[in-house]
N, C-alpha and C positions, 0 to 999 in steps of 0.2 A: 347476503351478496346481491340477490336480483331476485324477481320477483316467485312464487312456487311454481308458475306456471312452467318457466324457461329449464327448471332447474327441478333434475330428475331426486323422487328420494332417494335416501341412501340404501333401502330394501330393494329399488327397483335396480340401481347403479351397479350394486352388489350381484344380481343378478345377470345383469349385463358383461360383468367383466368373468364371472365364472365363466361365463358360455363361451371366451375367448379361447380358441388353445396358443400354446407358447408363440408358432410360428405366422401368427398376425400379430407380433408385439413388433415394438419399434421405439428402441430408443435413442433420441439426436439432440445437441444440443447447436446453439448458434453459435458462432464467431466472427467475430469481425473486428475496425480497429476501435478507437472511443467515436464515438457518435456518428454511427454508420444506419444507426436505427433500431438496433438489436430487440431492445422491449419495446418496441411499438409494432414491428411485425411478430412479436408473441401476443400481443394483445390482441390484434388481428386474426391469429390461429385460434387463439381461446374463443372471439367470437364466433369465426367459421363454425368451430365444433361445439357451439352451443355451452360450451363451461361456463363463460359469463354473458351476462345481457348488452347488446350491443350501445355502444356509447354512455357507456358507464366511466367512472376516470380513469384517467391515463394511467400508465404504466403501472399495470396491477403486481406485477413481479415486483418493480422498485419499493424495499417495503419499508427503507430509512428514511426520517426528513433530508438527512445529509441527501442521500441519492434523490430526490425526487428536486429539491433545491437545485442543489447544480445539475442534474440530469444528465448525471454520471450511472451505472451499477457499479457497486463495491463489493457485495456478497451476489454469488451466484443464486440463481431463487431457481425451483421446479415448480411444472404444473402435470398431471396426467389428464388426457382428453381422450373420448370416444370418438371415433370418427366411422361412418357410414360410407366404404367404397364398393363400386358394383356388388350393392347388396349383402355386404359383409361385412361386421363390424373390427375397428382395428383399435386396440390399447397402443395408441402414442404417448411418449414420454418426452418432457421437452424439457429442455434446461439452459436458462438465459444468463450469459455468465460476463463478468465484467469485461472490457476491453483495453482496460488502464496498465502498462507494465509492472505496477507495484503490485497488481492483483495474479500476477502469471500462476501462481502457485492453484488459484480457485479454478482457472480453467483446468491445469492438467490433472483435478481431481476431476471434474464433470465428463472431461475424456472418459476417466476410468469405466461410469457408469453408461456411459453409449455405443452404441455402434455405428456410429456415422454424423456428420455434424454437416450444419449449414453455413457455406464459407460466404459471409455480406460482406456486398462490395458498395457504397456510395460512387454511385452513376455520374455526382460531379466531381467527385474527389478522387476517385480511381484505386487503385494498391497504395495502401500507405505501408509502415515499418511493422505495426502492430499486424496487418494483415500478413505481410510475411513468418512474422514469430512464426504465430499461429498452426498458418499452413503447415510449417515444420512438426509444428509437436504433433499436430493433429496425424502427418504423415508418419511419424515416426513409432506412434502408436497404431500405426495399420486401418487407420479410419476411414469410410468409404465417406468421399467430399460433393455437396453437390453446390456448385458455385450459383450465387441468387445474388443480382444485381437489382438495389433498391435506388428509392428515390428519382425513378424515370422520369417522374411528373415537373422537375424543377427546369426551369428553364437554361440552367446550365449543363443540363444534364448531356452526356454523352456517351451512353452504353456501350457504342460501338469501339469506344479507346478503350475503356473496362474491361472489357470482354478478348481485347487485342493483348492487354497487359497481362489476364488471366492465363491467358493461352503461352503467353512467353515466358511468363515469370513462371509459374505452376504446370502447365504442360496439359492443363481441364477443356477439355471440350467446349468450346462457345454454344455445341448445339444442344449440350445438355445445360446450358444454364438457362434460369427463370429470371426473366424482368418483370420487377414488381414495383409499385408504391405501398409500400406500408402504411404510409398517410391520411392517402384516399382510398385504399384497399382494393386500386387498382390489379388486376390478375394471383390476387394471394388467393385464389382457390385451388391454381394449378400448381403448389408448393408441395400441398401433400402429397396426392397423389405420386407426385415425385419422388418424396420421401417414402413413400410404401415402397414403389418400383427399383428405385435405387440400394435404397440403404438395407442392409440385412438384418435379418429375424435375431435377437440376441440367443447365445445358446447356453440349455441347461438342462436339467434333466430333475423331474419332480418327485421321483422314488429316491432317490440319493439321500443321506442325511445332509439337513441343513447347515447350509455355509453361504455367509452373505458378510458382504464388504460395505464397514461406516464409509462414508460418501462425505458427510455436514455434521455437525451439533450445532445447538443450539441452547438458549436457557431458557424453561420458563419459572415463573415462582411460583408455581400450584403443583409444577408434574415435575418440577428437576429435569433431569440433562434429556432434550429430545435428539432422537439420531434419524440420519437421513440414510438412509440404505438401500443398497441395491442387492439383490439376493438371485444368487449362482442356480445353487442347488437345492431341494427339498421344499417347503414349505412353515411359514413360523404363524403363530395366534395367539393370542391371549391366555396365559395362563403356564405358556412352554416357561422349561428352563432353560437359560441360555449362560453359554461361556467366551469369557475375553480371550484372545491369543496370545496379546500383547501384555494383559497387567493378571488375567487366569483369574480373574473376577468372576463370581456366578450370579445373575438374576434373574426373576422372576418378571415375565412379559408382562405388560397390564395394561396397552391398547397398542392394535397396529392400524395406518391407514392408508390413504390415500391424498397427499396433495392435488384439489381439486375444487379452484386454487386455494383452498382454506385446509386444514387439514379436516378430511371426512373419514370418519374409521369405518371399518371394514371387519371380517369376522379371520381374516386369513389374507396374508401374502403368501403367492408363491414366486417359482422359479421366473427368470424374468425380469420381474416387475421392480420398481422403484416406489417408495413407501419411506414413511415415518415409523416410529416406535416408540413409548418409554415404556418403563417399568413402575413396576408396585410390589414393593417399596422403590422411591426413585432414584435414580444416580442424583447423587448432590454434589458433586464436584466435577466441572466440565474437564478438569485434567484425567480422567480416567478414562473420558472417550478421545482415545487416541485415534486420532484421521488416519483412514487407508487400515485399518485394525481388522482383522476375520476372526467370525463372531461363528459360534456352532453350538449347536444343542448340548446341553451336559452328558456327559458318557459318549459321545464321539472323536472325544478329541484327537485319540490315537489313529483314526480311521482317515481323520480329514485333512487334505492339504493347506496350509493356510496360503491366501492369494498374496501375490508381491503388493507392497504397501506401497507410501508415496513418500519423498523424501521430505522433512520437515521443513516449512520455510525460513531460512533464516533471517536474521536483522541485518540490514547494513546500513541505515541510518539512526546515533544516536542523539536523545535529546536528552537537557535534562531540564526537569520543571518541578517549578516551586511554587505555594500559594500565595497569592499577594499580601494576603494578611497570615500570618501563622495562626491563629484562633481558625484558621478555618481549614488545618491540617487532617482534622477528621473527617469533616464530611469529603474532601477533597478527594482523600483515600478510596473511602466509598464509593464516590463516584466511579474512579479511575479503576477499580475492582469490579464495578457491575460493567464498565464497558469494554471491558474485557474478559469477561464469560461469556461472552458472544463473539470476539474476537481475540481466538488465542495463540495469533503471532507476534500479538506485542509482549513483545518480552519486560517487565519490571523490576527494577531493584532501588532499594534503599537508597539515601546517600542525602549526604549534610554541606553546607556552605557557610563560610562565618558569615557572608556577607546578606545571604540570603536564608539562611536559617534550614529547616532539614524540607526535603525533598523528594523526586524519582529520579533514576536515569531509567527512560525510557527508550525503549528499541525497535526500530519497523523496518518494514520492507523497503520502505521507498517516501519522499518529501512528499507525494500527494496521502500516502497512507495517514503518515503525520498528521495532515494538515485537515484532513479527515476526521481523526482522530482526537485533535481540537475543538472543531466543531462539532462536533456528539456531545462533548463533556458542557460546551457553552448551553448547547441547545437543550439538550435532554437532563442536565443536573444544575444548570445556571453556576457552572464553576467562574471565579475568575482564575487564571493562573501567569504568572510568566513562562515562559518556554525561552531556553537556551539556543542560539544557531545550531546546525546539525552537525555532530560530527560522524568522523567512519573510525570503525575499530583500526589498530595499526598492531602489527607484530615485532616483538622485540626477541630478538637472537642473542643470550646472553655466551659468553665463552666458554662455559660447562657443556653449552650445547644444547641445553633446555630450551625451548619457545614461549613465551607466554600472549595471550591476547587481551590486548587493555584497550577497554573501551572508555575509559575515563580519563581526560587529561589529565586529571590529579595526578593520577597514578603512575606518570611517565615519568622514566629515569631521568633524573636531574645531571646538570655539568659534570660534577664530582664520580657520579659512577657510572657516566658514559665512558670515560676515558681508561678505566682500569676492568671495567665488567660484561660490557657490551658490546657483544662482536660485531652487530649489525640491525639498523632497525628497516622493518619493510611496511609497505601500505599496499593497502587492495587495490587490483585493477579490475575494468569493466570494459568487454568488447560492444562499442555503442553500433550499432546499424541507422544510420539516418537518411531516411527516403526523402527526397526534395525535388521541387523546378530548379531543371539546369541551370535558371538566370541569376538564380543568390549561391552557384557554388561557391563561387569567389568569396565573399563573404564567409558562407560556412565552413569553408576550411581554414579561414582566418581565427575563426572565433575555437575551433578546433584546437588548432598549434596552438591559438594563445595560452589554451587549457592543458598544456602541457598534452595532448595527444600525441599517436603516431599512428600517421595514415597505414592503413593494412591492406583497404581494395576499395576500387570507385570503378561502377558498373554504370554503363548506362542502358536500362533495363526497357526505354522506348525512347522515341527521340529527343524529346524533353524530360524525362527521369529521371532522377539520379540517383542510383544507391552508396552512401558514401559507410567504408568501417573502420572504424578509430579507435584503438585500444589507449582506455586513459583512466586516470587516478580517480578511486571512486568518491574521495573529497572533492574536485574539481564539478562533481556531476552533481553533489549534491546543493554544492554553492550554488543554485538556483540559473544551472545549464539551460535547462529546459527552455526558462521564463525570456532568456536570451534569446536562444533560439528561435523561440515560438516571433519576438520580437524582430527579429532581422527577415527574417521568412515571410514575415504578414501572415504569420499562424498556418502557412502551408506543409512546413517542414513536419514530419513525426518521426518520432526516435523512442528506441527499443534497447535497452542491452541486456548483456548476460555476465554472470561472473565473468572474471577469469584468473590470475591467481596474484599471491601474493609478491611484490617487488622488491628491490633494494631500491630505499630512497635517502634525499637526503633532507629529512623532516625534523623539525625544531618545534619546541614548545614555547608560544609569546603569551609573555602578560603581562599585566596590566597594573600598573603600583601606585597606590595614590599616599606621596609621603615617603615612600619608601616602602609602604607593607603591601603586599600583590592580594587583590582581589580575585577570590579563587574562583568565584562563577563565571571572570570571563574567560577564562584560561581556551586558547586552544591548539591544537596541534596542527602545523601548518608546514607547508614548503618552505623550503628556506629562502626561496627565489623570489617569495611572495611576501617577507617577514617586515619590510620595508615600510611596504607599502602599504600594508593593513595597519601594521604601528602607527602610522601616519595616520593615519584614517581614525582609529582608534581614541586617540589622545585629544584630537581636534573634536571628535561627537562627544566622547567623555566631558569636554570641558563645557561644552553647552550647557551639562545636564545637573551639574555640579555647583553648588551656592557658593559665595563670597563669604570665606571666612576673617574675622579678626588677625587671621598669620597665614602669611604665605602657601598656596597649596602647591605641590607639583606633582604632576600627573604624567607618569613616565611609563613605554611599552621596552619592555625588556626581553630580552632570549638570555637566561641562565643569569650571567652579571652583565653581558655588552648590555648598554643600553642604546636603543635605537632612536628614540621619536620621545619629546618631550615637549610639554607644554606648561606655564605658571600664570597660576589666579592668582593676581595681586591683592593685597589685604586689606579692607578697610581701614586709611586712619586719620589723625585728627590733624588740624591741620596746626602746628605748632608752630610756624613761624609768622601766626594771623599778627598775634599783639608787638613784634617788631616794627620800627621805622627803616630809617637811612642807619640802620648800624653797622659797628665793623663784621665782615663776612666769618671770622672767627666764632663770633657769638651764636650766628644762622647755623655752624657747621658742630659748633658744638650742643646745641639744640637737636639735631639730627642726628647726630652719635647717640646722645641719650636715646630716641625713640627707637632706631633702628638696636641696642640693646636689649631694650624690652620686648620688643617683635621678636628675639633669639629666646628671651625667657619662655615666653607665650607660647612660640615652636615647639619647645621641648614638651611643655608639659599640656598641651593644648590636643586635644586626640579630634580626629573628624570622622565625624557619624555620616553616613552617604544614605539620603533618603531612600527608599523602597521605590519612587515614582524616577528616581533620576536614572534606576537600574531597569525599568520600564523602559522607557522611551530608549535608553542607549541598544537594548536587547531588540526593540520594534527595528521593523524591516523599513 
């Protein structure tokens, strides 16, 4: 990490943190919205307290290519740090956690393990959408908030309107808040200290049997499943036994330590503190460390309460993707299985295509998650793949009264037993919150309604702010809202949602038929309002992408039998009325009955194969 000098050993460290008792601990983590500065005033704390050497590379938390390329966080990272106030040493726990709403689930685990968080505000940008989330969850779990206004040094900077919006929107003192540059490491020395004073001692008691809450996993290929934990009660080391809650698993400890920031082990955690773990022999299967799981010593279990978990994240965008070549179906696998033992909310399943041959339908949180998630597989396994547009699960209400949830077009009830089996089909709705300048409302309520919304409330939260909340269909959101948005705004606007539940809609399934026989990959489930005009859209990019056959092709977007939108590639053919003169036009037209005969033979029995590059380009964005 940096050089021996800067960087105490781990005998001495060891030392250092014994001498600590509980009530100088402190652990907080940061919040704020996507690019407010989040790891760069951790990097900044790390240097203040000596963890790493100053001006070393950037964002030591960001530990993905993905994250450090676009200079996003997608996984929450920890660091534990010593810190020296009037003469007393204090165990800081810090936790840097994404700020993207596809990540919402990572924050409200990092809640669990702190007692107080750092609410970052960007000085030119003010309260965005994601800042509000935020505030809520973090309120709602009783977190002591100290608001820290960054970026002072920019010359658009205006703390004084941050700190006025802080006050109105969240009700935080201006005069406990910190202006800082993270950048230049302008007044980040007065964070801490603030952070001692502010935010409370975590509570637990070290005679108690142990009981501590997974927090993170991870994988590694030498040690199996590492867990990130924060520990209530008692004390765990090397060699204890230890018991699951969730799955009643027994293992055998076989290092615990310290993120700092690399993992440094240690002889003992205790009550408190925030550490790593695995075991010996090691977890080899990352699904058995269940997130939010209470973990206790073997033979307490009857004694111990286990802590309230976290709710799992679910999927609400699906994809599905295929390998561009089938020969490369196994490694492909592999890939998309190592990059999800590190990330285990994508959800995976099987599933085959005639057009496109066998494949996954894959599930996430959200389009950046996705999109994320492509890029790991490009970068870290050199996959190529196609990827399917996104769609959302929808519910089908059969007349027995049973529910089913299909996340697969395939799988959607056809014409025939809509009308005798099906009582009612519903789709997901999403309460969106979008923070913007008053001057592009007009616009963004336009682009809103177009999205099939319904306005719920518009606040204006300072005299140019606006908070706008629109409950809308979570297919609308995921057709690439955002990128709209961000568009019509000049990338000012941010936008947040939450669930909210399921609708009666009135949604159709279009495809795609070249010839007559529907191509199953492109199949998707759509608004009926909307079937028009994607057909349209549809047929006309299909036919770009599609070769000039010997016979007539037609390329037709269908809902059940109507058909909507059609297009035909003419055939190539010979040109038979070359070696005529001045003759009678009988002769011309019976020359042309012959050819156009044979073009009906040809048809019938002439099949058309659809390149793999033409299913490419029609699938690209």
């Amino acid at each position: 990490m940096s050089s021996s000098m800067s960087q105490p050993s781990a005998f001495d460290l060891e030392k250092r943190i014994s001498a600590i008792p509980l009530d100088r601990f402190r652990n907080f983590c940061i919040v704020a919205h996507v690019d407010h500065g989040k790891s760069t005033l951790s990097d900044r704390l790390l240097e203040l307290t000596g963890t790493i050497a100053p001006g070393q590379n950037k964002q030591i938390l960001d530990k993905l290519d993905v994250e450090r390329e676009r200079g996003i966080t997608v996984k929450a990272q920890t660091c534990s740090m010593i810190y020296n106030y009037k003469g007393e040493d204090y165990l800081l726990h810090l936790v840097d956690t994404p700020g993207h709403v596809d990540f919402r689930a990572e924050v409200s685990r990092s809640y669990a393990s702190c007692g107080g968080a750092l609410l970052l505000v960007d000085a030119s940008q003010g309260v965005q959408a994601q800042t509000v989330a935020n505030f809520y969850l973090a309120f709602a779990q009783g977190l002591q908030l100290v608001p820290v206004i960054n970026k002072v040094d920019l010359p658009s900077a205006d703390p004084p309107r941050a700190l006025e919006q802080m006050q109105n929107t969240f009700e935080l003192e201006p005069e406990k808040a910190v202006l800082v540059s993270a950048k230049t490491g302008l007044n980040v020395e007065s964070i801490l200290p603030t952070v001692i004073e502010q935010i409370p001692a975590p509570v637990g008691d070290l005679q108690r049997p142990l009981r501590m809450l997974l927090v993170d996993s991870w994988y590694s290929t030498y040690k199996g499943v590492i867990l990130l934990v924060r520990i209530f009660d008692g004390q765990i080391k090397a060699g204890d036994q230890i018991v699951s809650f969730a799955t009643g698993l027994k293992y055998f400890v076989g290092e615990v330590g310290i993120m700092y920031p690399d993992q440094t082990p240690q002889t003992s955690l205790r009550a408190g503190q925030v550490g790593y773990i695995y075991f010996n022999p090691g977890m080899k299967r990352s699904q058995e460390a269940k997130v939010g799981d209470t973990y206790t010593s073997a033979g307490s279990e009857t004694v111990v309460e286990p802590l309230p978990g976290f709710e799992e994240p679910k999927s609400m965008v699906f994809v599905a993707a295929f390998p561009v070549d089938q020969g490369d179906y196994a490694h492909l696998e592999d890939s998309i299985n190592q990059v999800t033992l590190n990330d285990r909310s994508v959800t995976v399943q099987k599933e085959s295509s005639e057009a496109l041959g066998g494949g996954w339908r894959l599930g996430f949180l959200g389009t950046l998650h996705c999109s994320v998630f492509e890029d790991r597989l490009r970068q870290e396994h050199g996959a190529s793949i196609i990827i399917t547009p996104p769609t959302v699960p929808f519910k089908v209400v059969w007349n027995n009264g049973k529910e089913d949830i299909i996340k697969n077009p395939a799988a959607f009830p056809d014409k025939d037993q809509m009308l005798d089996r099906v009582a009612e089909l519903q789709e997901p709705y999403v309460i969106t919150t979008i923070a913007l300048p008053e001057e592009y409302l007009g616009k963004v309520i336009e682009l809103c309604e177009g999205n099939r919304g319904e306005q719920k409330e518009l606040q204006f939260f300072t005299a140019a702010q606006v908070i706008l909340k629109y409950e809308m269909p979570m297919a609308q959101l995921v057709d690439d809202f955002f990128g709209k948005l961000k568009g019509m705004t000049k990338g000012y606007a941010s936008l947040d949602y939450e669930e909210a539940a399921y609708r009666k809609s009135n949604i159709v399934k279009l495809q795609l038929l070249v010839n007559g026989a529907p191509v199953d990959a492109v199949a998707r489930v759509i608004h009926a309002s909307q079937a028009e005009r994607l057909g349209r859209q549809w047929v006309t990019k299909f036919k770009e992408h599609v070769s000039r056959q010997m016979f007539e092709v037609v390329i037709q977007a269908a809902i059940g039998r109507r058909i909507i939108a059609r297009e035909t590639i003419k055939p190539f053919r010979k040109d038979v009325l070359a070696k005529l003169h001045a003759t009678d036009v009988s002769r011309r037209r019976k020359l042309l009955e012959a050819q156009k005969e044979g073009r009906k033979k040809l048809r019938a029995v002439g099949n058309i194969t659809i390149d793999h590059k033409a299913f490419q380009n029609f699938l690209a964005k």
